[in-house]
Biopython code that builds the backbone (N, CA, C, O; Angstrom):
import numpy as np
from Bio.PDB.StructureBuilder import StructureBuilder

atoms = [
    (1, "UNK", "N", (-1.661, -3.030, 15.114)),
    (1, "UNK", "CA", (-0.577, -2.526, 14.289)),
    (1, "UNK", "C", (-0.253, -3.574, 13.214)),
    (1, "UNK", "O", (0.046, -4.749, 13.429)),
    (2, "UNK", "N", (-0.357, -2.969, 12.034)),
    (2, "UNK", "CA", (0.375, -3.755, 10.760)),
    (2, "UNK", "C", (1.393, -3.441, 10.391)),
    (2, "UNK", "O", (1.977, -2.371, 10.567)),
    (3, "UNK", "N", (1.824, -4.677, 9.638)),
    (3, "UNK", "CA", (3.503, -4.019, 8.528)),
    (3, "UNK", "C", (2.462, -4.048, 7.262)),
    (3, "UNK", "O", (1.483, -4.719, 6.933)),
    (4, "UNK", "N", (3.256, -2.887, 6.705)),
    (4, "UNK", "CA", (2.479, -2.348, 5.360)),
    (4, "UNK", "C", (3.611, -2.266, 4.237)),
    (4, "UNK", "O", (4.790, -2.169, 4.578)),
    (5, "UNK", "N", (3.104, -2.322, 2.411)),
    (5, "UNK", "CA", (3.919, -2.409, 1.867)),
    (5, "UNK", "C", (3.475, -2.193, 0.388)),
    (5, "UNK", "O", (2.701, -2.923, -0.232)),
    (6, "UNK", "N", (4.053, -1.144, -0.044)),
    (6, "UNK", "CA", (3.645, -0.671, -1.278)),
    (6, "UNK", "C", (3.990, -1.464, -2.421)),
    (6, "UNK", "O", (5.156, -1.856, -2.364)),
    (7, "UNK", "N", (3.415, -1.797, -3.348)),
    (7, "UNK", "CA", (3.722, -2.314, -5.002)),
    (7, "UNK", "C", (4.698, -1.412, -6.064)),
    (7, "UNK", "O", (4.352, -0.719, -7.021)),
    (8, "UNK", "N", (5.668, -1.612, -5.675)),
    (8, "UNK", "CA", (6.443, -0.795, -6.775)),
    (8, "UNK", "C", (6.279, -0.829, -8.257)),
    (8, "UNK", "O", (6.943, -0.171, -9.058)),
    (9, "UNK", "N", (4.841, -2.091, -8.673)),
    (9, "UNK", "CA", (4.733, -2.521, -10.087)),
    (9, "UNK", "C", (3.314, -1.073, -9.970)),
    (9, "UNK", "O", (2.566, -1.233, -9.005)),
    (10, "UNK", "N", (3.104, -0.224, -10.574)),
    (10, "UNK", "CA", (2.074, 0.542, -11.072)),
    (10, "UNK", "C", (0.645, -0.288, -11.725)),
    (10, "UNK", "O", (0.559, -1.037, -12.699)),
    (11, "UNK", "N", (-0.470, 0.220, -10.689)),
    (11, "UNK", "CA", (-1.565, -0.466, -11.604)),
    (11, "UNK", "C", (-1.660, -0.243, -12.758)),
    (11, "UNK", "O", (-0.723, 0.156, -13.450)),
    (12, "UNK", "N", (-3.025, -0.505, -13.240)),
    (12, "UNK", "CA", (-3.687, 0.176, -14.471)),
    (12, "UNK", "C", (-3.523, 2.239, -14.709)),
    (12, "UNK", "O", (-3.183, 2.856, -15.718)),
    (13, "UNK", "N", (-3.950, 2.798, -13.257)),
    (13, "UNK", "CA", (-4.410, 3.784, -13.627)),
    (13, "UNK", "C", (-2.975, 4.692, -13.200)),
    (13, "UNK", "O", (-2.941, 5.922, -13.240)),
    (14, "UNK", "N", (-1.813, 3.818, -12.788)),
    (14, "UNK", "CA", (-0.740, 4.593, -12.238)),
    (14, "UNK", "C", (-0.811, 4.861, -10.849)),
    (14, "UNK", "O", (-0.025, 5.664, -10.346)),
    (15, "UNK", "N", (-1.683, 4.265, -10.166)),
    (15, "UNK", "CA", (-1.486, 4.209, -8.712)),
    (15, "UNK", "C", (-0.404, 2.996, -8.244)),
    (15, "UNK", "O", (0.020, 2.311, -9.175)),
    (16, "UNK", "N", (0.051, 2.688, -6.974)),
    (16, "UNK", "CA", (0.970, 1.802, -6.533)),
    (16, "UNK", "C", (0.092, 1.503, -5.329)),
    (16, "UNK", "O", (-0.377, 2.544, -4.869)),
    (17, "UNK", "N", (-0.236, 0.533, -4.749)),
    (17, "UNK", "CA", (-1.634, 0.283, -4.089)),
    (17, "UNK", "C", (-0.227, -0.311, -2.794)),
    (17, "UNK", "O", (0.705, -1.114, -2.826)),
    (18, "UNK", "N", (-0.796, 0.624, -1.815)),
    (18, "UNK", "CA", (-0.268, 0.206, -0.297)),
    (18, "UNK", "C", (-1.170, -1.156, 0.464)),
    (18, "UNK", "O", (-2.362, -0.975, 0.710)),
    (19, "UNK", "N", (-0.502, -2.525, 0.810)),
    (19, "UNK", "CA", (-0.957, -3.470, 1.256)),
    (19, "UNK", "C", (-0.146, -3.744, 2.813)),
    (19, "UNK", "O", (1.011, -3.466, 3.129)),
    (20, "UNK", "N", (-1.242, -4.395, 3.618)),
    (20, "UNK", "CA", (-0.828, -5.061, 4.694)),
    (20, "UNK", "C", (-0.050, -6.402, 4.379)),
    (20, "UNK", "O", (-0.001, -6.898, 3.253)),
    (21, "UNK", "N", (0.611, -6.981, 5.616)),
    (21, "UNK", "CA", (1.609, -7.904, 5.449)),
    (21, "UNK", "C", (0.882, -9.163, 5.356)),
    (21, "UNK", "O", (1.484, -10.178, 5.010)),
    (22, "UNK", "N", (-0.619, -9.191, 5.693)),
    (22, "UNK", "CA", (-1.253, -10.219, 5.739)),
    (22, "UNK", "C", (-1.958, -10.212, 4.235)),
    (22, "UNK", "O", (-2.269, -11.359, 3.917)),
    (23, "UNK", "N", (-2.170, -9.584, 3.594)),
    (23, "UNK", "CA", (-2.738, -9.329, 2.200)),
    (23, "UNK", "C", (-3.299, -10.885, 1.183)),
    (23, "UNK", "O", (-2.223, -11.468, 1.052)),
    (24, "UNK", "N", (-3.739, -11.246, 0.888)),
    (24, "UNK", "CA", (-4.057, -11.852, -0.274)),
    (24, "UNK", "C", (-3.180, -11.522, -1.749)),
    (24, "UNK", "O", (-2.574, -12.216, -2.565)),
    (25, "UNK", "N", (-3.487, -10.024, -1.590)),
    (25, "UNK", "CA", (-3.168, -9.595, -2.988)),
    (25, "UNK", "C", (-1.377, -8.930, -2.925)),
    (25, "UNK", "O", (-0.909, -8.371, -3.916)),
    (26, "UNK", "N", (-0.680, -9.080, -1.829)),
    (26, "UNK", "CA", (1.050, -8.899, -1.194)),
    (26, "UNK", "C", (1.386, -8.978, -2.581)),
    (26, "UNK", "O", (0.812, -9.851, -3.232)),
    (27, "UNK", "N", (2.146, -8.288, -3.114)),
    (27, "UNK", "CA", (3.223, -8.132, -4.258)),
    (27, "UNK", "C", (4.169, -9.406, -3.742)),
    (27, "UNK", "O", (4.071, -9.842, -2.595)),
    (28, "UNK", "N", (5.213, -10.016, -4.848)),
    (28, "UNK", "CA", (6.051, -10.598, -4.375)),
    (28, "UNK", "C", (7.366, -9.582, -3.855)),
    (28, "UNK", "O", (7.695, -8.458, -4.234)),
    (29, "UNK", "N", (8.060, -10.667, -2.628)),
    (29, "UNK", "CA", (9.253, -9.317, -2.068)),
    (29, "UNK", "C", (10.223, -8.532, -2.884)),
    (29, "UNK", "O", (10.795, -7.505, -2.521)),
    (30, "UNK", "N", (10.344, -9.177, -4.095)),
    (30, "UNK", "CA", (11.021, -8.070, -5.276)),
    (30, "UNK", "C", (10.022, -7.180, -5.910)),
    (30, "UNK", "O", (10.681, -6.492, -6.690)),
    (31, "UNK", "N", (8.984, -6.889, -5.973)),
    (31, "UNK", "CA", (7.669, -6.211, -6.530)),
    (31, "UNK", "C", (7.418, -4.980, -5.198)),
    (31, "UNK", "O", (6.596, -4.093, -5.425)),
    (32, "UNK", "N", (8.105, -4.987, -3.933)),
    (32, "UNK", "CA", (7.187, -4.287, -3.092)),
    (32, "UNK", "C", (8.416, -3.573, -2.310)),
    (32, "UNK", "O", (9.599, -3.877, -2.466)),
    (33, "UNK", "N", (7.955, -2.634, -1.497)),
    (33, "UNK", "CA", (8.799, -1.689, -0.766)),
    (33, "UNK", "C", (7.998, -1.262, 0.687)),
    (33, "UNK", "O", (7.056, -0.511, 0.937)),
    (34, "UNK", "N", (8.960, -2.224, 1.582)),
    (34, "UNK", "CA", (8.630, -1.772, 3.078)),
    (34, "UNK", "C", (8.256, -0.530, 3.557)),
    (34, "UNK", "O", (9.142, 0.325, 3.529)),
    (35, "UNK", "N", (7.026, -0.165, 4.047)),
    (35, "UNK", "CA", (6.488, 1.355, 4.215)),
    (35, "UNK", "C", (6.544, 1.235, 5.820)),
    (35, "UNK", "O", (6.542, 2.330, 6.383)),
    (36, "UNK", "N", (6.579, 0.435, 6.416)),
    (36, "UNK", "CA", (6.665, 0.252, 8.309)),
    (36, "UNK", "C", (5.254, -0.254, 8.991)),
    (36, "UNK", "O", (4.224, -0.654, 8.449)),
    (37, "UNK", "N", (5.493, -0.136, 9.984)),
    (37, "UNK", "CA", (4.081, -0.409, 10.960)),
    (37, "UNK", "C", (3.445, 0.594, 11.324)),
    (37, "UNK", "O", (3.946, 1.595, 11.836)),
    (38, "UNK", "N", (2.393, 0.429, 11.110)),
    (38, "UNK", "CA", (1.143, 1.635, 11.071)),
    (38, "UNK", "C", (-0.332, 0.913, 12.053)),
    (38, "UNK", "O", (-1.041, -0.085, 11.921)),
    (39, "UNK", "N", (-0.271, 1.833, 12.840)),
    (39, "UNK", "CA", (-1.923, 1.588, 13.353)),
    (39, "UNK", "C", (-3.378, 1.772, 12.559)),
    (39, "UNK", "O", (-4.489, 1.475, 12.996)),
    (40, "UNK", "N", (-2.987, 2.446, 11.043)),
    (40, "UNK", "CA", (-4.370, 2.488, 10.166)),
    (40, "UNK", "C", (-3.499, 2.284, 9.179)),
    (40, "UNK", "O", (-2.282, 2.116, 9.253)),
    (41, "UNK", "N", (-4.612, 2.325, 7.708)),
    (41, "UNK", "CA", (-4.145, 2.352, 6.663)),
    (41, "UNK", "C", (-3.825, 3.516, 6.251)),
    (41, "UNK", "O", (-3.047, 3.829, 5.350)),
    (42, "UNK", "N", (-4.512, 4.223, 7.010)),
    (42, "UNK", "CA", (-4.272, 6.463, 6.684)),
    (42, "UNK", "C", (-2.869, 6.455, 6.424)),
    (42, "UNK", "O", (-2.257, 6.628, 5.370)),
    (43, "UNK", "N", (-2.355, 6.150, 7.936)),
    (43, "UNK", "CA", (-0.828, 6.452, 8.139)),
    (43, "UNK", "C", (-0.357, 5.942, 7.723)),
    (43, "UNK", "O", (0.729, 6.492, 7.538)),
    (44, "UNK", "N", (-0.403, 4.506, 7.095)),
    (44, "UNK", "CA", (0.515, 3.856, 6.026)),
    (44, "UNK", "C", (0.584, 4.307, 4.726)),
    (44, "UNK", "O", (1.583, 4.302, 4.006)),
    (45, "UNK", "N", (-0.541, 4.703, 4.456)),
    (45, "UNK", "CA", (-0.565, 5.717, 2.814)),
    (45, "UNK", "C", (-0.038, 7.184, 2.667)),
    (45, "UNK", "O", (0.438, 7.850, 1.747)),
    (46, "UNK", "N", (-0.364, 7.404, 4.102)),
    (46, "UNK", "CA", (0.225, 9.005, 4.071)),
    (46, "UNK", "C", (1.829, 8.713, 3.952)),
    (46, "UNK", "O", (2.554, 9.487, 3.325)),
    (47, "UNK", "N", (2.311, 7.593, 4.571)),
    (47, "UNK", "CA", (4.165, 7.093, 4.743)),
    (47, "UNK", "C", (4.129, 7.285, 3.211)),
    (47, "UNK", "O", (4.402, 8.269, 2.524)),
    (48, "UNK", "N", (3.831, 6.402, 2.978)),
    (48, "UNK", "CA", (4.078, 5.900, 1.080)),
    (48, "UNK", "C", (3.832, 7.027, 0.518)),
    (48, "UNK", "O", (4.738, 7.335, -0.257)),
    (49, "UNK", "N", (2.674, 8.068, 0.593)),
    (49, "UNK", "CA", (2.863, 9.025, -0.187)),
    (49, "UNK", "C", (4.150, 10.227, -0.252)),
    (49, "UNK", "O", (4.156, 11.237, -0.955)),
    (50, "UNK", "N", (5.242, 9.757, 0.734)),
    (50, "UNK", "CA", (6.237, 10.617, 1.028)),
    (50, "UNK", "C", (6.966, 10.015, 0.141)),
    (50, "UNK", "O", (7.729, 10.848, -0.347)),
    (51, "UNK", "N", (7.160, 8.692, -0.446)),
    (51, "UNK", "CA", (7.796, 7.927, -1.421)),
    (51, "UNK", "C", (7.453, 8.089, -3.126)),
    (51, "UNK", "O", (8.203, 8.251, -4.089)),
    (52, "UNK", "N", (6.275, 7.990, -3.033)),
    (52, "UNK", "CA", (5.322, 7.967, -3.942)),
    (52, "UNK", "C", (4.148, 8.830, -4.081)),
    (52, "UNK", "O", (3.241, 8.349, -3.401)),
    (53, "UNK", "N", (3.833, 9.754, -4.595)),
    (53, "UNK", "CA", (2.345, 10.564, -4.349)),
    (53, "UNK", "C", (1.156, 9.600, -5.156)),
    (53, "UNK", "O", (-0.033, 9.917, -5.200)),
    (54, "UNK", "N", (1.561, 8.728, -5.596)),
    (54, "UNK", "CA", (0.303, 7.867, -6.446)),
    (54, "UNK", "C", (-0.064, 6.831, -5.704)),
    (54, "UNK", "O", (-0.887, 6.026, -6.139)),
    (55, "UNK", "N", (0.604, 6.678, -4.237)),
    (55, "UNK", "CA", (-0.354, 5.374, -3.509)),
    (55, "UNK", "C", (-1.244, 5.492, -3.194)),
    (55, "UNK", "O", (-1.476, 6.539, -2.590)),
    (56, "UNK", "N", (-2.147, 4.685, -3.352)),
    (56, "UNK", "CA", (-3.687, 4.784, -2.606)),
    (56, "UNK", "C", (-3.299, 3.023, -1.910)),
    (56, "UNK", "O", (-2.427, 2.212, -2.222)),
    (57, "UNK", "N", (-4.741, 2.968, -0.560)),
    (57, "UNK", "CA", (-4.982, 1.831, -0.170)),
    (57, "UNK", "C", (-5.485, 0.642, -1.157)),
    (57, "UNK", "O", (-5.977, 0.819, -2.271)),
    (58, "UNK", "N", (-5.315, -0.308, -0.670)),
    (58, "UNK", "CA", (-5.598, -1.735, -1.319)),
    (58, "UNK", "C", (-6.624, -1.664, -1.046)),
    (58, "UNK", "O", (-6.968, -1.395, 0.104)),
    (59, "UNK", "N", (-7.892, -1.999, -2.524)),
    (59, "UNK", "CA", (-9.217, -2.078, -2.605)),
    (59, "UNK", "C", (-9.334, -3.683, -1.644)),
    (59, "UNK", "O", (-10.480, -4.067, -1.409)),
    (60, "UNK", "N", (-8.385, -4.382, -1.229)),
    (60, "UNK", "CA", (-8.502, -6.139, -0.605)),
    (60, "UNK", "C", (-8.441, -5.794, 0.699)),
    (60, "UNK", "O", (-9.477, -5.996, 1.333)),
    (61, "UNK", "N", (-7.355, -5.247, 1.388)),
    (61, "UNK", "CA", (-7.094, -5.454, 2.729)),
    (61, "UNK", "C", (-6.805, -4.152, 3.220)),
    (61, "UNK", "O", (-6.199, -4.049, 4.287)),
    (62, "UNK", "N", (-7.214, -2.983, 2.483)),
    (62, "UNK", "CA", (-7.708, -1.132, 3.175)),
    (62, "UNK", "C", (-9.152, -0.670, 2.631)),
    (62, "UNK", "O", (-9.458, 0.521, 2.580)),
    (63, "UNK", "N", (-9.713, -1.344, 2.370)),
    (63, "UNK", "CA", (-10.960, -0.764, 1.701)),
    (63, "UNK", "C", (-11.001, 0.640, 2.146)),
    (63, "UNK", "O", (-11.280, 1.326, 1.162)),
    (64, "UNK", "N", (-10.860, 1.301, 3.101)),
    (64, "UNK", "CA", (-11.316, 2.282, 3.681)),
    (64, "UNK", "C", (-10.360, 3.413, 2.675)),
    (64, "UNK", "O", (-10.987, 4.387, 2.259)),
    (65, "UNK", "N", (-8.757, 3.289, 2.253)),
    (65, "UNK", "CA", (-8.247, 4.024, 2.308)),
    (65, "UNK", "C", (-7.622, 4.053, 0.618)),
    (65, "UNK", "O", (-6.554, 4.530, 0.233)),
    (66, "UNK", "N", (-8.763, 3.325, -0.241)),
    (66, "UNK", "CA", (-8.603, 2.823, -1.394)),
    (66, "UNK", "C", (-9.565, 3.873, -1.859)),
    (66, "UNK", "O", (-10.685, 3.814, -1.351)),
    (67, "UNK", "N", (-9.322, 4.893, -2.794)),
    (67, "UNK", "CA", (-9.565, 5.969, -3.652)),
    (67, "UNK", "C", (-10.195, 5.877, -5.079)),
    (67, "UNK", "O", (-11.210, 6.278, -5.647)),
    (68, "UNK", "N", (-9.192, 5.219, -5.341)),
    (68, "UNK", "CA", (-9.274, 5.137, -7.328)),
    (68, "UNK", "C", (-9.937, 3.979, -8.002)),
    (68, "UNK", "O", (-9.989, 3.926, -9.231)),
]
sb = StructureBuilder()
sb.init_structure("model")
sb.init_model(0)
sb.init_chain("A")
sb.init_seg("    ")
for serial, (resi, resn, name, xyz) in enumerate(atoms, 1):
    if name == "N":
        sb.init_residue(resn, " ", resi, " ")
    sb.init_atom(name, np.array(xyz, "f"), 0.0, 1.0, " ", f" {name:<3s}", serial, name[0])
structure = sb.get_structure()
């Protein structure tokens, strides 16, 4: 189980890229919005997409669940 956490700053293409708490690429804590603990990245993107419909996974630390 991870804590996960969306980028409230918009990429390039208008996505908001959902990251784990361990991330490399972590927004700073004013840049990001607590999405909870999730056993995949699915369910952490599917959370965020209830917030946001433009999250996709982090191409760094979801490869799997990174789209765009």
């Amino acid at each position: 189980m991870d804590h996960y956490y969306a980028n409230l700053n918009a990429q390039y293409n208008g996505d908001h890229e959902v990251h784990k708490s361990s991330c490399t690429r972590l927004p700073l804590p004013v840049n990001r919005l607590y999405i909870g603990i999730y056993a995949t990245c699915r369910e952490a993107v599917s959370a965020a997409k209830l917030k946001n419909p433009r999250a996709d996974g982090c191409y760094y630390c979801s490869p799997t669940c990174h789209t765009r």
